[in-house]
VOPAGU-2260 file (C-alpha; in pm, 1 decimal, decimal comma):
REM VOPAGU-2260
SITE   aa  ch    i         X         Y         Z
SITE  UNK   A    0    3516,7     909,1     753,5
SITE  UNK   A    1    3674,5     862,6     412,3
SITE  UNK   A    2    3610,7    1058,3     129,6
SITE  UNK   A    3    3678,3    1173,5    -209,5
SITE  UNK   A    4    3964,7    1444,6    -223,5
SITE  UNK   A    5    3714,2    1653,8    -432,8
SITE  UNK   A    6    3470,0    1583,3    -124,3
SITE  UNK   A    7    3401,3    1972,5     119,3
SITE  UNK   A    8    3616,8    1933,4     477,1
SITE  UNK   A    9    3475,2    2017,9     790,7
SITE  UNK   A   10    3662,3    1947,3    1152,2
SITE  UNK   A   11    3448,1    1810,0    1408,8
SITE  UNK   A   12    3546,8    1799,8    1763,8
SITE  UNK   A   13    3451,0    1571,9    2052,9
SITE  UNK   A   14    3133,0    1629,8    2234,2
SITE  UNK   A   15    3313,0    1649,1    2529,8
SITE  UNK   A   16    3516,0    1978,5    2469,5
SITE  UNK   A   17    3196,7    2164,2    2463,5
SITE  UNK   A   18    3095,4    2369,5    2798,8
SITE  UNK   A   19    2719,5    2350,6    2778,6
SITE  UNK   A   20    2557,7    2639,1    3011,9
SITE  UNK   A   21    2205,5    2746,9    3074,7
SITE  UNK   A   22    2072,2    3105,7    2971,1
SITE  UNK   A   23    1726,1    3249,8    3017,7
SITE  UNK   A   24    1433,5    3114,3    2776,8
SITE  UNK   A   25    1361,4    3128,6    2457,4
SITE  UNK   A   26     972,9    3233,1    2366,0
SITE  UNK   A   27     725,4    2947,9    2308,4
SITE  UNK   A   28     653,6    2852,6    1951,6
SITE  UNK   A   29     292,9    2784,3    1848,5
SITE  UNK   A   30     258,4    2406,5    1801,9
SITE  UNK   A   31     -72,9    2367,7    1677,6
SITE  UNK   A   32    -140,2    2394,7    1314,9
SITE  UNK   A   33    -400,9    2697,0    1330,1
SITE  UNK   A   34    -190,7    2913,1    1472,3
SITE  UNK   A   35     128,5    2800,3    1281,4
SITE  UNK   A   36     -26,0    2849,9     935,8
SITE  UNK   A   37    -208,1    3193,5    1061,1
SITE  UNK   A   38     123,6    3356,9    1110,1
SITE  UNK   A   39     248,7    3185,2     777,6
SITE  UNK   A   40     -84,4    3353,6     570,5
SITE  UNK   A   41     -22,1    3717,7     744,6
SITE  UNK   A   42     350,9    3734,1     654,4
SITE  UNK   A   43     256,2    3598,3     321,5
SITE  UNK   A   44      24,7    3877,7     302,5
SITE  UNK   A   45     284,7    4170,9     421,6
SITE  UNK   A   46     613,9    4007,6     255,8
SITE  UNK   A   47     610,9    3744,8       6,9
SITE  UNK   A   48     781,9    3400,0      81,2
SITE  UNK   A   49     880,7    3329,1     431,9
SITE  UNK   A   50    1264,0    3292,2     439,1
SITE  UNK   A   51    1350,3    3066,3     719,0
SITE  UNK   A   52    1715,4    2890,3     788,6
SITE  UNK   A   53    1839,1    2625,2    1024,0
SITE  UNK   A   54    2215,2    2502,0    1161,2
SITE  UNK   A   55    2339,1    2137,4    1117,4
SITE  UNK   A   56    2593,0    2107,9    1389,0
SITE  UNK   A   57    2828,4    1767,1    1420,1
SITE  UNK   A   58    3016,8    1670,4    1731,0
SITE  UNK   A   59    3246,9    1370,4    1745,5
SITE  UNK   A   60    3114,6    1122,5    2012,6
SITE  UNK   A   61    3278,9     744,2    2050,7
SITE  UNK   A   62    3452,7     764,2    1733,6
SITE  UNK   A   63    3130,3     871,8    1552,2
SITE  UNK   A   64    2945,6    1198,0    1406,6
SITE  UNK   A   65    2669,0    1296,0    1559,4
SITE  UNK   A   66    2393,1    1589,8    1463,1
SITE  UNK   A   67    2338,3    1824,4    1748,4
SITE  UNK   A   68    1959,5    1857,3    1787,3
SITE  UNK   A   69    1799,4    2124,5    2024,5
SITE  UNK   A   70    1514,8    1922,5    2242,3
SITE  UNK   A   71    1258,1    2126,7    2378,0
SITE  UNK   A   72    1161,7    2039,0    2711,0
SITE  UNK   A   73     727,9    1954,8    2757,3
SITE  UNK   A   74     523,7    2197,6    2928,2
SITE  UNK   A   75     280,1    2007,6    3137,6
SITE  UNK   A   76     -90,0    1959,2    2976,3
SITE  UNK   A   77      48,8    2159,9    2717,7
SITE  UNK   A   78     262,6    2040,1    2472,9
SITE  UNK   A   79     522,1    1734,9    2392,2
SITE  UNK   A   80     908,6    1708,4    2378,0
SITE  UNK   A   81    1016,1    1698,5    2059,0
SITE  UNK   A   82    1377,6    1750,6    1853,7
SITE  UNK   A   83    1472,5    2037,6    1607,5
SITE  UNK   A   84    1730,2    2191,8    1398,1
SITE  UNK   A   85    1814,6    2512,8    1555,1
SITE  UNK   A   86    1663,7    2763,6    1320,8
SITE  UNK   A   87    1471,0    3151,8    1240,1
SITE  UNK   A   88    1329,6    3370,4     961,5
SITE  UNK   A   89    1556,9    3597,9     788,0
SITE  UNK   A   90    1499,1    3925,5     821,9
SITE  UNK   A   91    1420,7    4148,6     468,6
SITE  UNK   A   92    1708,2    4150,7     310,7
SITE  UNK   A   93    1926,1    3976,0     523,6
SITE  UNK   A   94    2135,1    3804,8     332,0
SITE  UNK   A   95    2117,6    3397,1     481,3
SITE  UNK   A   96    2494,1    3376,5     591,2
SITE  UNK   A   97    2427,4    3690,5     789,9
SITE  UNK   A   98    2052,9    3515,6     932,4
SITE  UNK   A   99    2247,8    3216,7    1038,2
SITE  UNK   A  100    2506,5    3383,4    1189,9
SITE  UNK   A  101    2222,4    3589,9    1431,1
SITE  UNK   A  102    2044,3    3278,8    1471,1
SITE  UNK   A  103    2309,4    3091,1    1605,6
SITE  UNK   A  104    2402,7    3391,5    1816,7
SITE  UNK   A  105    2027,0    3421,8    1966,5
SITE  UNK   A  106    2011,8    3036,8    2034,9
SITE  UNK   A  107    2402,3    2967,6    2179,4
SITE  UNK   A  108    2584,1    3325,8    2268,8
SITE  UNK   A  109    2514,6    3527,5    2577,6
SITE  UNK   A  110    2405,3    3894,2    2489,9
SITE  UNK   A  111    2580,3    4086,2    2409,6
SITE  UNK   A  112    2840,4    3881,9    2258,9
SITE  UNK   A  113    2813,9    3808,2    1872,2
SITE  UNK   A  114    3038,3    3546,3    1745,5
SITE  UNK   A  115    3114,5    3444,0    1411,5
SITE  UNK   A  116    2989,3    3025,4    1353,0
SITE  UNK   A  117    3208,2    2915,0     996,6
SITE  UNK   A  118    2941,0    2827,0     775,6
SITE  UNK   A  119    3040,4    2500,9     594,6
SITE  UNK   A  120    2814,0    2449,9     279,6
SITE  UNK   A  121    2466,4    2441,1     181,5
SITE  UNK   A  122    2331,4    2126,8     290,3
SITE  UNK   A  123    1976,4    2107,4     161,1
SITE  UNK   A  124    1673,6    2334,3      58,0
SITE  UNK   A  125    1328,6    2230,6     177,8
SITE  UNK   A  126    1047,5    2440,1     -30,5
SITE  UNK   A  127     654,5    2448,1     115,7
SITE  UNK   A  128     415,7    2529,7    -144,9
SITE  UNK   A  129     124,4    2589,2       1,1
SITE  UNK   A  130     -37,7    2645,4     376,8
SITE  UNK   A  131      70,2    2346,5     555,5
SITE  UNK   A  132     269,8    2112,4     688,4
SITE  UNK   A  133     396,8    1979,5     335,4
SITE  UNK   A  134     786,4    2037,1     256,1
SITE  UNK   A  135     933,3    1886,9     -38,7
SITE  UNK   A  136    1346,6    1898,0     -86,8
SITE  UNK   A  137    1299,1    2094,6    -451,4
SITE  UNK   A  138    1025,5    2323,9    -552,8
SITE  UNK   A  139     707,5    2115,1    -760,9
SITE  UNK   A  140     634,0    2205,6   -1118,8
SITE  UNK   A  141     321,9    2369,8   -1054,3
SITE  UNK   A  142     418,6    2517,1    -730,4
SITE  UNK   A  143     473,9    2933,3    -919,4
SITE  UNK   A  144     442,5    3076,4    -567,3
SITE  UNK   A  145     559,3    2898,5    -287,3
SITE  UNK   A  146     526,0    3026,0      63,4
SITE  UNK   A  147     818,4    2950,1     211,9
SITE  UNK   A  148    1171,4    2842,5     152,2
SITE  UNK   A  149    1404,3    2677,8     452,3
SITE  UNK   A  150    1767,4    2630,6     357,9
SITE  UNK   A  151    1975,4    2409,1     568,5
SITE  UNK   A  152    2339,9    2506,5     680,0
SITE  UNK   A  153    2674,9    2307,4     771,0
SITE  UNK   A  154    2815,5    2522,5    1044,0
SITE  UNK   A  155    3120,3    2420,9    1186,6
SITE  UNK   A  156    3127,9    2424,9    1590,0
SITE  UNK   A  157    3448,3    2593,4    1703,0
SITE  UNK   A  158    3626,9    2341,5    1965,0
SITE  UNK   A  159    3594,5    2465,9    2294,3
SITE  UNK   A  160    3346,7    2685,4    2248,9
SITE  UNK   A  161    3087,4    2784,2    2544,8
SITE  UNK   A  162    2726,2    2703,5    2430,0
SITE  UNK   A  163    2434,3    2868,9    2642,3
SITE  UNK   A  164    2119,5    2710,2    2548,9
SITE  UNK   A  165    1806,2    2851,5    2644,5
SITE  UNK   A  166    1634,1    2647,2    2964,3
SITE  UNK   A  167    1338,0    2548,1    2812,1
SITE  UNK   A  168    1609,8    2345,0    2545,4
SITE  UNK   A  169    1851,2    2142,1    2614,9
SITE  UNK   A  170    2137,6    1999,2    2358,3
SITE  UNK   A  171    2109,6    1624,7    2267,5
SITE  UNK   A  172    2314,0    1411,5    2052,7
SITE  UNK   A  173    2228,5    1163,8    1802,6
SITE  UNK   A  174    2436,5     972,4    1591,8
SITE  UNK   A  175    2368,9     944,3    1262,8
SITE  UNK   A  176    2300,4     630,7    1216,5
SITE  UNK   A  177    2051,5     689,0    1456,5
SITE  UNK   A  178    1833,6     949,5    1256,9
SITE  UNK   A  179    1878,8     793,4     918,0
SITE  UNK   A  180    1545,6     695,4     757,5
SITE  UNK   A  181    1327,0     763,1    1056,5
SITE  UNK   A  182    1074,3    1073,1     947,8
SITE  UNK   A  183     828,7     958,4    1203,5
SITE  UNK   A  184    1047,2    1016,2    1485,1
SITE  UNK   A  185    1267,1    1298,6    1336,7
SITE  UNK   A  186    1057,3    1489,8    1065,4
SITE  UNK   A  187    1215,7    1425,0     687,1
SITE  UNK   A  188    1464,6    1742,3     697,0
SITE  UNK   A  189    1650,4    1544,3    1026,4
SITE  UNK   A  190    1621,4    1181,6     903,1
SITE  UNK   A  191    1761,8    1281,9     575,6
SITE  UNK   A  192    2055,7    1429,3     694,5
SITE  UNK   A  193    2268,2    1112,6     688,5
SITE  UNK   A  194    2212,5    1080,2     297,9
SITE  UNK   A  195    2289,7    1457,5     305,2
SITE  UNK   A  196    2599,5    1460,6     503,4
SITE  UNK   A  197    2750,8    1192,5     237,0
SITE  UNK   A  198    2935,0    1438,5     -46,0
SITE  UNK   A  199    3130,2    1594,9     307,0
SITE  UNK   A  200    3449,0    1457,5     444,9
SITE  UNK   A  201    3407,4    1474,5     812,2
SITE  UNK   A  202    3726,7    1498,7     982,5
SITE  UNK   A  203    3739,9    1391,2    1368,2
SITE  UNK   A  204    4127,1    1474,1    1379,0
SITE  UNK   A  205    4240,2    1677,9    1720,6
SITE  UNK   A  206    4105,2    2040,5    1758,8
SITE  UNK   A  207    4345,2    2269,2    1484,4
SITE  UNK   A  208    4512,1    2603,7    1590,0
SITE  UNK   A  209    4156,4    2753,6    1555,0
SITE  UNK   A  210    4013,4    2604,1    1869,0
SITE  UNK   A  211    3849,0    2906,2    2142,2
């Protein structure tokens, strides 16, 4: 994709040099809103402002980026598939290259084997002000306490890199052109992402020295 010179690099690699493996699963988030904003209000309570962080991950597929997007697979009578950022809290004070860096671990790496993910850029910074399921890309005027702060992360995908995804997830790809505008399917932090990704110069070259 061309860019601007004064445009942030990252290398992406083809979705194809990836070795996508199964590990054991991840717990079960709470879907439904009471228990979602009960956990919310208690660590309010203990610890001020939820910290939380997620990984935008980019793959080269047909000539194309795509966004790699963890899917979690339905539990019968229970709950729905749906897509997501991988993402966690940060711990007290962790600092958020650190939090990404675990995250990533605890979502794709095999314990107990830590590896470092390159993290790109900032990519956006989603605030909530109050107890629900209302996120706004900048903090509102009147908002003097919000209760939570997520702040999105380029990470660059090593080429050949093993990635052991938990087997109630599995690892889908979507093109960007794909996500753009579509909040109802996607949520607004994934359908903005094409808009997002636009100040980066995405380079779908051959994988570099660097490559596991």
């Amino acid at each position: 994709m061309a860019a601007s010179n004064l445009a942030k690099s990252v290398q992406i690699y083809e979705l194809g040099e990836y070795d996508i493996m199964q590990k054991d699963p991840a717990p079960e988030e709470a879907r439904d809103d009471q228990s979602k904003y009960h956990a919310l209000r208690e660590g309010y309570a203990k610890s001020g402002m939820r910290r939380s962080v997620n990984a935008v991950m980019l793959a080269n597929h047909k000539g194309f980026p795509h966004v790699l997007l963890l899917k979690k697979k339905p539990i019968p009578n229970q709950t729905k598939a749906y897509c997501k950022l991988p993402d966690g809290q940060l711990e007290p004070g962790e600092s958020e290259e650190a939090g990404i860096n675990r995250i990533m671990n605890r979502w794709f790496s095999r314990v107990p084997e830590p590896r470092e993910w390159p993290v790109v850029d900032i990519v956006s910074q989603w605030w909530r002000p109050k107890f629900d399921n209302l996120q706004f890309p900048y903090c509102p005027i009147h908002c003097t306490k919000p209760v939570e702060l997520t702040t999105s992360f380029l990470v660059k995908v090593p080429a050949k890199r093993e990635l052991f995804v938990p087997s109630n997830y599995e690892i889908i790809a979507v093109p960007l052109w794909m996500i753009f505008d579509d909040a109802n399917e996607y949520g607004p932090q994934i359908s903005a992402l094409p808009l997002l990704l636009g100040r980066f110069n995405i380079a779908m070259d051959a994988p570099d020295a660097a490559a596991e």
